[in-house]
VEXMI-308572 format. One line per 10 residues: number of its first residue (from 1); their letters; for each residue x, y, z of C-alpha. Coordinates in steps of 0.05 Angstrom, whole numbers, plus 5000, padded with zeros to 4 digits. Layout:
VEXMI-308572
NUM) a) X Y Z  ...;
This chain:
VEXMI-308572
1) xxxxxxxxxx) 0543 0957 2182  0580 0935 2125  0645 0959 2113  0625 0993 2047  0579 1032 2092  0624 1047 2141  0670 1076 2097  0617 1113 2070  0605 1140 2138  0681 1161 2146;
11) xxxxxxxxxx) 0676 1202 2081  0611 1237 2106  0646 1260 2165  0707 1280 2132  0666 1318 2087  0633 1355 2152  0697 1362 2185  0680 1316 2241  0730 1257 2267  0677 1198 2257;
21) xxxxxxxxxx) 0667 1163 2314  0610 1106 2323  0565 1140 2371  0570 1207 2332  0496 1211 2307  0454 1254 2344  0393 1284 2345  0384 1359 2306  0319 1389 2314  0314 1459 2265;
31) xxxxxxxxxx) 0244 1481 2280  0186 1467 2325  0158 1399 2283  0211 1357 2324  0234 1326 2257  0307 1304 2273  0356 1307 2221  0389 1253 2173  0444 1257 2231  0398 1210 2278;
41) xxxxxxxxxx) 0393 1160 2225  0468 1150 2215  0490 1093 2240  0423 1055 2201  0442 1087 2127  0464 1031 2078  0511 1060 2026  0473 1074 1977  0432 1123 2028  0499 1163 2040;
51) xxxxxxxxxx) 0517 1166 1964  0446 1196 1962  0453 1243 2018  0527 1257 1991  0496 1283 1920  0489 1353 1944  0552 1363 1980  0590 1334 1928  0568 1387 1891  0585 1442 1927;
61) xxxxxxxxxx) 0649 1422 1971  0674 1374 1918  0653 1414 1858  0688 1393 1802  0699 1464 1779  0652 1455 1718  0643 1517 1674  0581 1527 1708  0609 1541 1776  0604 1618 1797;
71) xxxxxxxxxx) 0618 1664 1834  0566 1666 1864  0559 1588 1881  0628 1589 1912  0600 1635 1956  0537 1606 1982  0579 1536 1990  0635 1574 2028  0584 1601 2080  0542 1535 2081;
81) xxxxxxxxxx) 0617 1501 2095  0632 1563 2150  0572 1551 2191  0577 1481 2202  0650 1498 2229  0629 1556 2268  0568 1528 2302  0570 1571 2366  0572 1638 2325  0525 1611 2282;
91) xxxxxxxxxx) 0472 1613 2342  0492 1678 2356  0473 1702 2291  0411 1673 2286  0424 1614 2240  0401 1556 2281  0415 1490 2232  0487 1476 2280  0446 1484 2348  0471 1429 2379;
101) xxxxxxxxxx) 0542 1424 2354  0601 1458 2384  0667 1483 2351  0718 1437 2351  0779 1458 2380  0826 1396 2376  0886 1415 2339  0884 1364 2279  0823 1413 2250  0887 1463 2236;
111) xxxxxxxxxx) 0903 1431 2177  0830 1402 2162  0809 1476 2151  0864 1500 2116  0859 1444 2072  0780 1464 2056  0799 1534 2051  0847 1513 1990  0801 1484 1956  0758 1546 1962;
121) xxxxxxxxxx) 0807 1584 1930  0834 1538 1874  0753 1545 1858  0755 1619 1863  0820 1613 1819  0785 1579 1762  0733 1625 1754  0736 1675 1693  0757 1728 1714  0750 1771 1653;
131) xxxxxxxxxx) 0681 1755 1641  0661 1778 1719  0623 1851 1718  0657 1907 1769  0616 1884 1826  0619 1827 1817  0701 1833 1813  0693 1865 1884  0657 1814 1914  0713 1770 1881;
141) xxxxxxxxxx) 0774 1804 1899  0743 1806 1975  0735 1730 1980  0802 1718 1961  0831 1764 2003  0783 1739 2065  0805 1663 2040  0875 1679 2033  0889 1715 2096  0867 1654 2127;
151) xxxxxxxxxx) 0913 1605 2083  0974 1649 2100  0959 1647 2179  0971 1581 2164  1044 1590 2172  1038 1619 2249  0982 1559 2278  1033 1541 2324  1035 1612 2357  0976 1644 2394;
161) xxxxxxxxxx) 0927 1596 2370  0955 1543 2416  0936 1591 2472  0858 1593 2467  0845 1622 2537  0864 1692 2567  0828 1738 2612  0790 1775 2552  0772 1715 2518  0750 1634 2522;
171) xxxxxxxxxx) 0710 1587 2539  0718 1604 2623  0710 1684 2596  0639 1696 2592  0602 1620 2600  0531 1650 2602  0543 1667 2532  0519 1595 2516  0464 1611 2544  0445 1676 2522;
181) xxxxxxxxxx) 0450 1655 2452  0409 1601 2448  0338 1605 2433  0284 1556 2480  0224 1562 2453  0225 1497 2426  0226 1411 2447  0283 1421 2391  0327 1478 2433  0329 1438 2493;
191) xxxxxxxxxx) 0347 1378 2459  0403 1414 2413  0421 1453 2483  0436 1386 2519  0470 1357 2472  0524 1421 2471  0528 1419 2541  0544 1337 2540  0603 1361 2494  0630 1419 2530;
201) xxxxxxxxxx) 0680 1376 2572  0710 1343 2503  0718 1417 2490  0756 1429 2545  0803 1373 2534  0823 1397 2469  0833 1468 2499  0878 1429 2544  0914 1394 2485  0930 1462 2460;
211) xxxxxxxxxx) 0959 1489 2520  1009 1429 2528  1026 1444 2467  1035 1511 2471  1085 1500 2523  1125 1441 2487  1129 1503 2427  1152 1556 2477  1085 1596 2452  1056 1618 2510;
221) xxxxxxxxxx) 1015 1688 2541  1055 1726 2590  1029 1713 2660  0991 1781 2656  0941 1751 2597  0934 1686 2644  0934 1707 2720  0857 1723 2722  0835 1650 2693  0832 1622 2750;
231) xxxxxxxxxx) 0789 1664 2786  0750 1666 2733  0739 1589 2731  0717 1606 2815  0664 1650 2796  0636 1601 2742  0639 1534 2789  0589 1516 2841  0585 1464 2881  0515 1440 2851;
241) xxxxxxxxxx) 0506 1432 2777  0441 1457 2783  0464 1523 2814  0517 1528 2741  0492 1580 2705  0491 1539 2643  0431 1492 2682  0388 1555 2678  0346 1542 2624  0316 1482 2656;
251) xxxxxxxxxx) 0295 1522 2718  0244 1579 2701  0254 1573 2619  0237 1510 2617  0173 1514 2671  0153 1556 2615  0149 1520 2555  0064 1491 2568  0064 1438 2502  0122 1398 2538;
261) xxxxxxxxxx) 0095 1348 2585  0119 1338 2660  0156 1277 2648  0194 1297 2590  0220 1360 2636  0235 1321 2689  0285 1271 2640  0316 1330 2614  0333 1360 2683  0361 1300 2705;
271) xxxxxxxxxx) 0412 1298 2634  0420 1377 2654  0444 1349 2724  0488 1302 2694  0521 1331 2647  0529 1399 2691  0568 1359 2735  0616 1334 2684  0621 1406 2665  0646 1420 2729;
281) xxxxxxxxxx) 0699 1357 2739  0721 1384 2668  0742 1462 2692  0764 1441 2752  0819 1396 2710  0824 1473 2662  0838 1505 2730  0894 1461 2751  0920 1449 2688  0929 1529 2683;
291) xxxxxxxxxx) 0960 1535 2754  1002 1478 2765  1035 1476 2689  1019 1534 2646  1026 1589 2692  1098 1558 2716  1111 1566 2637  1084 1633 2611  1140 1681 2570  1180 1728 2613;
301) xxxxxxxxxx) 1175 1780 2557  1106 1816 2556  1130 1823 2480  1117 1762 2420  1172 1788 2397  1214 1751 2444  1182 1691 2417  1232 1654 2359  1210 1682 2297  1171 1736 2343;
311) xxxxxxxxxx) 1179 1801 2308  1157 1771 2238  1096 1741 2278  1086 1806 2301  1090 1839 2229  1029 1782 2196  0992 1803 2260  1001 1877 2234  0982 1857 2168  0923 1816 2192;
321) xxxxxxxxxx) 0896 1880 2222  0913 1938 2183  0907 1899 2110  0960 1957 2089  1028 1944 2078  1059 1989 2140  1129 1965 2178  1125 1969 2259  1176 2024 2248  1119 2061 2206;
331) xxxxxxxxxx) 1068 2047 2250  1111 2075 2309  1127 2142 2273  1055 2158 2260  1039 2137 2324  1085 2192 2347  1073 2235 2298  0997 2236 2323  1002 2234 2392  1039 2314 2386;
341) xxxxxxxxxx) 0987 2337 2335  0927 2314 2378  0966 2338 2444  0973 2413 2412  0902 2413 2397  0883 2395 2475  0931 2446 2486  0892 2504 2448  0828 2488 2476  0864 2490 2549;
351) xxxxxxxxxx) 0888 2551 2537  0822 2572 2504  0798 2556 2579  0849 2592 2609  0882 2531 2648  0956 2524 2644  0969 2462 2679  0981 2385 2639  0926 2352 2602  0921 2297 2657;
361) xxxxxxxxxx) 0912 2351 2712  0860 2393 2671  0819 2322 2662  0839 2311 2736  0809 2377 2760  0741 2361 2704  0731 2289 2745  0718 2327 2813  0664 2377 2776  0601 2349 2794;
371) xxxxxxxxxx) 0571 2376 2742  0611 2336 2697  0579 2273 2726  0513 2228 2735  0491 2205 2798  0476 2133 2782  0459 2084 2724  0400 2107 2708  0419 2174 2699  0479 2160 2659;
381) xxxxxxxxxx) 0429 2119 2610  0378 2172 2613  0441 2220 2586  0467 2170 2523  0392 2169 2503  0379 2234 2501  0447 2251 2460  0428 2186 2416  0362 2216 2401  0356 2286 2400;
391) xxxxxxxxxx) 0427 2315 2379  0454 2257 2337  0396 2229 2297  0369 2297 2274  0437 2311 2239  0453 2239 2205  0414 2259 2144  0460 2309 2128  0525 2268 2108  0478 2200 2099;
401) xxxxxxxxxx) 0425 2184 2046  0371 2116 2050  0385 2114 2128  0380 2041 2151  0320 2031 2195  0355 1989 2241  0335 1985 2317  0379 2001 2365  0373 1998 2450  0427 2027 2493;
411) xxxxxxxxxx) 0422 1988 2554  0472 1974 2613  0530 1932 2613  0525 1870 2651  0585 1875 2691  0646 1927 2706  0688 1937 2637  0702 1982 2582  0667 2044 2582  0613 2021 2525;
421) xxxxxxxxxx) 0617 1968 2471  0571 1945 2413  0541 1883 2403  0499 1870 2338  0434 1838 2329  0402 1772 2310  0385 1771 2229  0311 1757 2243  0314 1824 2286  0288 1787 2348;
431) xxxxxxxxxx) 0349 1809 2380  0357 1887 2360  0430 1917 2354  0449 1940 2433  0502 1998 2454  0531 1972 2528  0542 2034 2569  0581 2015 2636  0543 2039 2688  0579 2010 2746;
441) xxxxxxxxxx) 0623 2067 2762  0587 2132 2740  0641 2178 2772  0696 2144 2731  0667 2163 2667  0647 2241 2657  0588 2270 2608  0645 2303 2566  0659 2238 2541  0589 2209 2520;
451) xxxxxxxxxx) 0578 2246 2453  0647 2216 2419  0635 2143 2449  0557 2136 2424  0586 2168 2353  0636 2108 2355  0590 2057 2379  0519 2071 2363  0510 2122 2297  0538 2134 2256;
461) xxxxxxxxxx) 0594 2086 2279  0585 2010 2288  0513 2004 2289  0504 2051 2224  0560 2011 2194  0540 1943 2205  0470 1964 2187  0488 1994 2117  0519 1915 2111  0456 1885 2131;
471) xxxxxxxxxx) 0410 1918 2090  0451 1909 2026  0445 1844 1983  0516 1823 2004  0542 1747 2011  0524 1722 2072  0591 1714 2105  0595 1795 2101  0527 1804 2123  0554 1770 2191;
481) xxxxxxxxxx) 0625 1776 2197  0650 1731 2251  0701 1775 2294  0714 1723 2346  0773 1685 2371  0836 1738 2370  0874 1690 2399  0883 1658 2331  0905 1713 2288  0941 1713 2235;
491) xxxxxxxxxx) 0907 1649 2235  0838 1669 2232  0797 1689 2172  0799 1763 2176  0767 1819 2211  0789 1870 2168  0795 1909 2237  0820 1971 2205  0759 1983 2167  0713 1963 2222;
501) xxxxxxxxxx) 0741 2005 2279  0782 2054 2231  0698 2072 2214  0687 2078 2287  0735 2133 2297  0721 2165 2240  0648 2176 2260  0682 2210 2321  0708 2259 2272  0650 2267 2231;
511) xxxxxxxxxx) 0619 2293 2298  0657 2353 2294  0649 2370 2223  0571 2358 2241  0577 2407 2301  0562 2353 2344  0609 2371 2399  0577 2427 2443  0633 2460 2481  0708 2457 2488;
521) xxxxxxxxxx) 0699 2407 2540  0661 2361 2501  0716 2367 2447  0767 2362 2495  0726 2292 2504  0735 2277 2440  0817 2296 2429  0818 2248 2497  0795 2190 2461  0831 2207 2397;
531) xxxxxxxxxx) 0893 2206 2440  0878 2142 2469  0876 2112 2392  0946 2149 2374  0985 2118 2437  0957 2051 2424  0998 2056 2356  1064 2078 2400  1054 2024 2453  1025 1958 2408;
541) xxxxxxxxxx) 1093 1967 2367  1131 1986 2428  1118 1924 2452  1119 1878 2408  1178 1900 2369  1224 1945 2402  1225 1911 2464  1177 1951 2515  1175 1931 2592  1109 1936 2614;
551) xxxxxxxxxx) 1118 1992 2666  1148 2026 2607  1082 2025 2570  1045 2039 2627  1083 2105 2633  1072 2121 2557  0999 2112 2569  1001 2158 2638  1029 2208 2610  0992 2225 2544;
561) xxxxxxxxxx) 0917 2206 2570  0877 2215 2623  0863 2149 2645  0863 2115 2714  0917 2076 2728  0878 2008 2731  0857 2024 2662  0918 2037 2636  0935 1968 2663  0885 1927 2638;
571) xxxxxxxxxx) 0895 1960 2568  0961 1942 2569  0951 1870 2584  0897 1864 2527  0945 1889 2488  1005 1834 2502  0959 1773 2476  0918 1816 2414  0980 1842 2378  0964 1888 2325;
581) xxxxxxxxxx) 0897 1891 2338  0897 1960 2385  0934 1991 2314  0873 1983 2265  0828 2045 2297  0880 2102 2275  0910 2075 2212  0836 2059 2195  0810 2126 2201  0870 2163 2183;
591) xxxxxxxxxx) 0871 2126 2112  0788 2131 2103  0802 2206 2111  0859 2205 2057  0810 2166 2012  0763 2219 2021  0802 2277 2007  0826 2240 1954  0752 2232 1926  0740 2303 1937;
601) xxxxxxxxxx) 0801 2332 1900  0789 2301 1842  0706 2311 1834  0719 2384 1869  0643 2416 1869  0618 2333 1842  0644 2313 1905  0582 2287 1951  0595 2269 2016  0535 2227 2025;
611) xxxxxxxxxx) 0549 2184 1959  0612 2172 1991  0598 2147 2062  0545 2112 2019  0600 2070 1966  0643 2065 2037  0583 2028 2079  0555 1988 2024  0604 1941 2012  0605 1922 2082;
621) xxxxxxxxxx) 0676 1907 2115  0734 1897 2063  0811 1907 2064  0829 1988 2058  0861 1966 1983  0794 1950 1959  0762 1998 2001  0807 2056 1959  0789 2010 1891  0718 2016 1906;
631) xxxxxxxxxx) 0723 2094 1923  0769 2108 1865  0716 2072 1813  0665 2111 1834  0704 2181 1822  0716 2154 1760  0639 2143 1746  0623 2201 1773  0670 2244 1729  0646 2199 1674;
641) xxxxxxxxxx) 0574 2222 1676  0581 2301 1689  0626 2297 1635  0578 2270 1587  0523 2321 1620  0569 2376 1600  0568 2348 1532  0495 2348 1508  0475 2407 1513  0414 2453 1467;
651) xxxxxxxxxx) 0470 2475 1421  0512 2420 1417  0574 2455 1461  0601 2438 1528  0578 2482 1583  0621 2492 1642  0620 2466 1716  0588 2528 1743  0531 2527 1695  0520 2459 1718;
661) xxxxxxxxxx) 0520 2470 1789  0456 2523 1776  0417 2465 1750  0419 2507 1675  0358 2500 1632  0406 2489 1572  0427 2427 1587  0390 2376 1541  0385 2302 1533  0397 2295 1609;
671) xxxxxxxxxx) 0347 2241 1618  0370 2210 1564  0439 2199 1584  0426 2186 1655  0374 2130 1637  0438 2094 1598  0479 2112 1647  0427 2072 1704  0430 2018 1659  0506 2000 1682;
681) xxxxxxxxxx) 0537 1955 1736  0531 2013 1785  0460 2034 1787  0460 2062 1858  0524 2103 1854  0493 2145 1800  0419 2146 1812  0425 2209 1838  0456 2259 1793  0515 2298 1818;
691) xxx) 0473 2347 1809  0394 2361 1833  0346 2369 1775;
């Protein structure tokens, strides 16, 4: 090549975010046809081909903020830049153009993707404002919040982002993930497949790099986040590649695919082989890397705030989470504050019951009731099921309108772990939304305690929530939120945790108001989990700011739940490498809740509680600022159009509330009004009257 092309090359792969390298052309298959990409062809393009194929992207990523960029535009070129950096998630989601790339975790791409990010916002910047319509403000202020948070992490990338691997999360975590996301139907899926698994050891080199430096920046985990990575690491190696669980498609999978001939299979097995057994020369280096130098070097404080410039590391972590202005001292109080108001209400119910001991020997004495218990796994699935189908769904449609008809299984979880997570599902719906019940222990986890975690995680909590997103015409970053990689907060585009989860636990609550909750015990269920949320806020802050020992948190925990011991451990752990993050659930809730009443006091008999989950889900996941924006626009909408009602009317006069709320045969011009009134930025807030007609 000439060097005109080659520099042509360089600026392609800048542009991608690539380091360019001569053998970095590979093959990109994107549906069954086999046709590879302009990838393949690289190394062959004279430079007037890569000016060509430039055109597009120059475009978008260089855009040279014309008055015709928009809003929207800045959008579509922000996810289109997003996916090619977040290739793995990507696959998860269902978008399969990235297939065979991996992220890249080498610590140069710090400032590469803050440096993209900028000029995302100084985009965003130069749009006019003025001339934007109220939605189209929201969708504005949420991108520059989302791009911002992740321009301000920028500060804190030599903190927990150096530290990529812990015992919840990395690439040693959960390797069968690769796997499981990947689709292999396709000569294209085993092609993209292999040429992931030929990069995976790169991958692991620059998760080395990290580490080192990490430890040169006196930024590492506490031995507690660490300790289990090299057992993990065990369970993943074998002492065949093909036996590696990431060689799996090639066995059965493979033997499956009929238009691929014998031949072909039998090359791809032998890559498979190859590259497997790289894989494992490449952990075993992780493993010893992690025992003989980074375990010798983890922090003696469980706390970050022992780290040099800890405690205001700890604070943008806060922030990161919560998107609320709240000081650890704040978040401390109301911690406290919480954990005596649930505590009084286990008490009443306790006393209700007629038992006078402590809370953690009344749920002591309820995990020896047998009755309080299911045999095995299938009979603890049969249980969420039934309370899934035929005491929550029946009662939705009372506090929810247009109720997303979104699929959802509740299956078993894998392995031993937290009671029950959610995991959404693929955008083409091949993959439906899935509640994980743990099923491994049945004893450990009583009945009492199923109705308030399938409200959290199934409906209306996360699946209803991320449904609502799904179904709206939303950018598509929101559509599919990528909530990975906690290790790099604040240095992460954000989660906006406090909305996510804070919904979660709020769908708790909503079970009482719905009557969900059957007896005191299942309500005593409930308060148990609410309790759970409250300490977290006591502890998080506890430790991170004012200096907690562990055994000290452990105690906290002990003596205000009902949890085992190990539990208490392992949440404690999580909790020393996601700082922050365990505060989002209760300052989410509480502060939905407050927006609410808010909402309510000022419509008073206008108020509808299904228009306002409604305005609350629609949006999908924002910051709680914008969230209470959003609410308090559509009170004032609201207010707008019954007071316009009340002011047509036969003769001309207002008429007051109560007349309304009879539906009064006086009232005149209604349609009229209301068809001007659907003519507006906001035509599903007020398609529905405040009042029936």
């Amino acid at each position: 090549m000439s060097t005109k092309d080659i520099a042509c090359q360089t600026l392609c792969s800048k542009l991608y975010n690539v380091p360019h390298q001569p053998d970095w052309a590979r093959f990109r298959y994107t549906s069954d046809t086999g046709n590879p990409s302009y990838r393949q062809f690289a190394d062959k393009m004279t430079a007037k081909n890569y000016i060509l194929m430039l055109l597009p992207i120059m475009n978008g990523l260089l855009y040279t903020h014309a008055s015709k960029d928009t809003l929207q535009q800045v959008q579509r070129d922000f996810w289109k830049w997003h996916m090619r950096d977040s290739p793995q998630f990507m696959t998860a989601t269902g978008f399969n153009k990235y297939n065979d790339l991996l992220e890249s975790m080498n610590i140069s791409m710090f400032e590469q993707r803050k440096t993209a990010v900028d000029e995302f916002l100084t985009r965003l910047a130069s749009l006019p404002v003025k001339e934007l319509t109220y939605r189209q403000r929201v969708d504005y202020d949420i991108l520059q919040d989302y791009l911002q948070t992740f321009v301000d992490g920028y500060r804190w990338r030599d903190f927990l982002a150096l530290n990529p691997i812990n015992f919840i999360e990395g690439i040693q975590s959960n390797p069968q993930a690769m796997v499981d996301i990947t689709p292999f139907i396709s000569h294209g899926d085993f092609i993209n497949y292999l040429a992931r698994l030929k990069d995976l050891p790169k991958m692991v080199d620059e998760i080395i790099d990290r580490l080192k430096k990490a430890i040169e920046v006196q930024h590492t985990h506490h031995l507690s986040a660490i300790k289990a990575v090299p057992g993990q690491i065990d369970a993943f190696l074998k002492s065949e590649p093909s036996d590696l669980i990431l060689f799996k498609p090639f066995n059965t999978t493979l033997d499956n695919i009929m238009h691929i001939s014998e031949e072909t299979k039998s090359h791809w097995r032998s890559l498979a082989r190859n590259y497997c057994s790289d894989v494992i020369d490449a952990f075993v280096k992780l493993k010893n890397f992690v025992v003989e130098k980074y375990m010798e070097n983890t922090r003696k404080h469980i706390g970050v705030g022992s780290w040099r410039e800890g405690k205001e590391f700890y604070r943008a972590c806060l922030k990161f989470h919560l998107s609320v202005d709240m000081t650890p001292e704040e978040v401390f109080k109301l911690g406290q504050d919480e954990v005596a108001r649930i505590l009084k209400r286990m008490k009443k119910v306790m006393k209700k019951l007629e038992y006078e001991g402590s809370v953690r020997e009344f749920f002591d004495m309820l995990k020896l009731d047998e009755g309080l218990q299911r045999a095995n796994a299938d009979e603890v699935l049969m249980e969420y099921r039934s309370i899934y189908k035929y005491r929550i769904k029946p009662a939705l449609s009372k506090y929810f309108e247009n109720l997303p008809d979104k699929p959802l299984r509740i299956v078993s979880l894998p392995s031993d772990g937290p009671q029950g997570l959610y995991m959404t599902g693929s955008k083409d719906g091949e993959r439906p939304g899935t509640f994980y019940v743990n099923t491994n222990r049945p004893q450990s986890h009583p009945t009492f305690t199923f109705m308030a975690l399938t409200l959290h995680e199934a409906e209306p909590g996360h699946h209803f929530q991320l449904s609502y997103a799904a179904q709206s015409k939303l950018p598509e970053y929101r559509r599919h939120l990528e909530i990975t990689k906690y290790f790099q907060v604040p240095f992460n585009f954000p989660f906006y945790t406090a909305y996510v989860e804070g919904w979660g636990l709020y769908a708790e609550y909503l079970g009482e108001e719905l009557g969900l909750y059957q007896d005191d015990y299942e309500m005593m269920g409930r308060y148990s989990f609410e309790i759970f949320r409250a300490c977290r806020l006591v502890i998080d802050t506890g430790i991170h700011y004012f200096n907690w020992s562990r055994d000290q948190a452990i105690g906290y925990m002990m003596n205000h739940t009902a949890m085992p011991l190990k539990t208490v451990e392992k949440e404690i752990d999580r909790y020393t490498m996601m700082p922050g993050q365990a505060c989002a659930y209760k300052v989410g809730e509480i502060k939905i809740r407050q927006i609410r009443e808010r909402a309510k006091r000022l419509l008073g008999d206008a108020f509808d509680v299904r228009k306002f989950h409604t305005v609350v889900l629609e949006n999908g996941p924002m910051p709680l600022r914008v969230l209470e924006s959003v609410v308090d626009n559509w009170v004032k909408l609201t207010k707008e159009t019954a007071q316009s009602v009340m002011s047509h009317t036969e003769c001309g006069s207002p008429i007051n509330s109560a007349v309304l709320s009879k539906h009064s045969p006086r009232i005149c011009g209604l349609k009229k009004i209301l068809a001007e009134f659907l003519s507006k930025e906001y035509p599903k807030i007020i398609l529905t009257p405040v009042f029936q007609l």
